[in-house]
N, C-alpha and C positions, 0 to 999 in steps of 0.2 A: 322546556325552560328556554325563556328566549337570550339571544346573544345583542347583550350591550353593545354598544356602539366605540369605537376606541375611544372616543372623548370622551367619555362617560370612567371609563376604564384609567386613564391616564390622570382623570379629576382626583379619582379614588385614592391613585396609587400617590398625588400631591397631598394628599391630607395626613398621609402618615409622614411622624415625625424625621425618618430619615430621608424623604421625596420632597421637603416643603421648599429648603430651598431651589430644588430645581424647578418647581413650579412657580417660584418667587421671581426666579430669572428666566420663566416663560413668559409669565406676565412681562417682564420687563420688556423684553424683544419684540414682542407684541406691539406694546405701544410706545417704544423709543421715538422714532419718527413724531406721533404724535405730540410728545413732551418736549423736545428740543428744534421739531423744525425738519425741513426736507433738506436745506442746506448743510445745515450741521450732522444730520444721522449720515450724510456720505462722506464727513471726516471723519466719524467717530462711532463705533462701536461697541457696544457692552459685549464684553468674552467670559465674564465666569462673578461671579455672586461667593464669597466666599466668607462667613461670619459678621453678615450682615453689611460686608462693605461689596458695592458693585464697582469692579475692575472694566475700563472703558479702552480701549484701542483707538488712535486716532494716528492722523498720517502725517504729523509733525510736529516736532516739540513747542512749535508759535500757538498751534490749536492748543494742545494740551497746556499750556500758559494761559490762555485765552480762557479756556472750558473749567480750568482750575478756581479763575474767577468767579465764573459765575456758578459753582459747584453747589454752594446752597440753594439759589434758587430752583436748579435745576430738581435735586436730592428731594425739597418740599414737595414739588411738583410730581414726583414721581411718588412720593410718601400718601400724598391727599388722592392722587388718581386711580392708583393701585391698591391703596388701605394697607400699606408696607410698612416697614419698623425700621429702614435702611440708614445705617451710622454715620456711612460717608459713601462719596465717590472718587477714586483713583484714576488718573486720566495717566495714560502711558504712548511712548510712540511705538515703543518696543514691541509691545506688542502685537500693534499694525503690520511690522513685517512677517513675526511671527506667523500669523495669521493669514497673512498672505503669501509665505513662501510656497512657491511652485504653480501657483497663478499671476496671471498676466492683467494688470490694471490698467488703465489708460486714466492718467493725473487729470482734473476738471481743464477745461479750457481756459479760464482766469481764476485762480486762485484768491484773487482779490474779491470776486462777484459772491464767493460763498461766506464772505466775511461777515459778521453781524454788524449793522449798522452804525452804532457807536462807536465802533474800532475805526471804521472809513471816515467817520464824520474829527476825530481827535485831529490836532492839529501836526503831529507828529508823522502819520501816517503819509507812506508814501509809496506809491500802487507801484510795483513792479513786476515786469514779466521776466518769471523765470526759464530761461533755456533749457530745452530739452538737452537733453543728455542721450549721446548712444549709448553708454554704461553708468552706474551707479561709480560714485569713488570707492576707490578698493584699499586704500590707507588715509588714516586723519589726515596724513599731509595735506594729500588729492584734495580730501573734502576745503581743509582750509584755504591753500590754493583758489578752490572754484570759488567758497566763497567771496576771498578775499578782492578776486579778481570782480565776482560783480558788486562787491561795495566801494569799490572805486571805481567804476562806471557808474554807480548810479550818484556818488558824491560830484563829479564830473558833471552832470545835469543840474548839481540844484544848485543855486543862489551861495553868494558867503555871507554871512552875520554881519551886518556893518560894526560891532564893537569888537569882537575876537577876531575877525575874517576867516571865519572856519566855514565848512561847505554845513548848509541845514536845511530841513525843507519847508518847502515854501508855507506851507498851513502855521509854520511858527512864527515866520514874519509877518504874515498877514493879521497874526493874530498878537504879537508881543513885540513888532518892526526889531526882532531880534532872535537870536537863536532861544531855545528854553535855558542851555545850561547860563546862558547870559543874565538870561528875566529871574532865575530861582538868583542870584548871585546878586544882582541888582534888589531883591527884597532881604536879605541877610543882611545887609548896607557891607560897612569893610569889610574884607576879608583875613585879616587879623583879628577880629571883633567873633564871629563864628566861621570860622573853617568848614568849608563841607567834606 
């Protein structure tokens, strides 16, 4: 009797009804990269296939906003290439560190360069580099703190509105010689008339 091969063996053991899913989120790992891009599979992660929805890990709640967008397209793509039944996709940060607790990552060198295009290209968008840190914040304060400290440095760099004088970046005046919250305010006409 000759001895099958493990692939052969582990195909098998996917076909019955209790192994389908984990074969479903073989496939998926397999070709994640493929489907979404060499950029994006290094913020983002598929970790577990769970009632036909695929739970994704990604290393920041901007990505997982970002990824949340474009979650159909992504979901079809995986649906046609795979020949999958998948309901939805869940994007989480949580579970990034989850995932990575007790390994040592080294964060991309511009956070910005891994962005998808249309995000860099919005007029809103404003490429920051974030400072490394010797340690993570160890209470929300800390984290508010760090943050709050680098959005008034980077408000500090850009331009003010010439109608409100408030600090906005430059892709909005170049594109509306004004802030957005100013350009959405300027198409409502008064502001008595529709309130935002």
């Amino acid at each position: 009797m000759p001895l099958d091969s493990i692939h052969a063996v582990i195909y098998q053991l996917e076909q019955q009804p209790r192994w389908r899913s984990r074969g479903q989120f073989r496939q998926v790992l397999n070709h994640w990269t493929a489907v979404v891009g060499e950029g994006v599979a290094r913020q983002a992660a598929p970790v577990r296939l769970d009632q036909d929805v695929l739970h994704v890990a990604v290393v920041n709640p901007m990505w997982a906003q970002t990824l949340t967008l474009e979650r159909l397209r992504i979901l079809a793509k995986l649906n046609d290439r795979l020949h999958l039944n998948l309901s939805d996709i869940r994007f989480s940060s949580g579970d990034w560190y989850r995932q990575k607790a007790g390994k040592t990552t080294a964060a991309p060198a511009s956070a910005s360069a891994e962005l998808p295009e249309w995000l860099r290209q919005h007029p809103s968008y404003e490429p920051r580099a974030i400072p490394r840190l010797a340690q993570r914040p160890q209470t929300p304060e800390e984290s508010f703190e760090r943050w709050a400290g680098m959005t008034q440095q980077l408000a500090a760099q850009q331009p003010l509105c010439p109608q409100c004088q408030c600090h906005c970046p430059m892709g909005e005046l170049k594109r509306w010689r004004r802030c957005s919250i100013c350009a959405v305010k300027s198409l409502k006409g008064p502001v008595g008339r529709h309130s935002v």
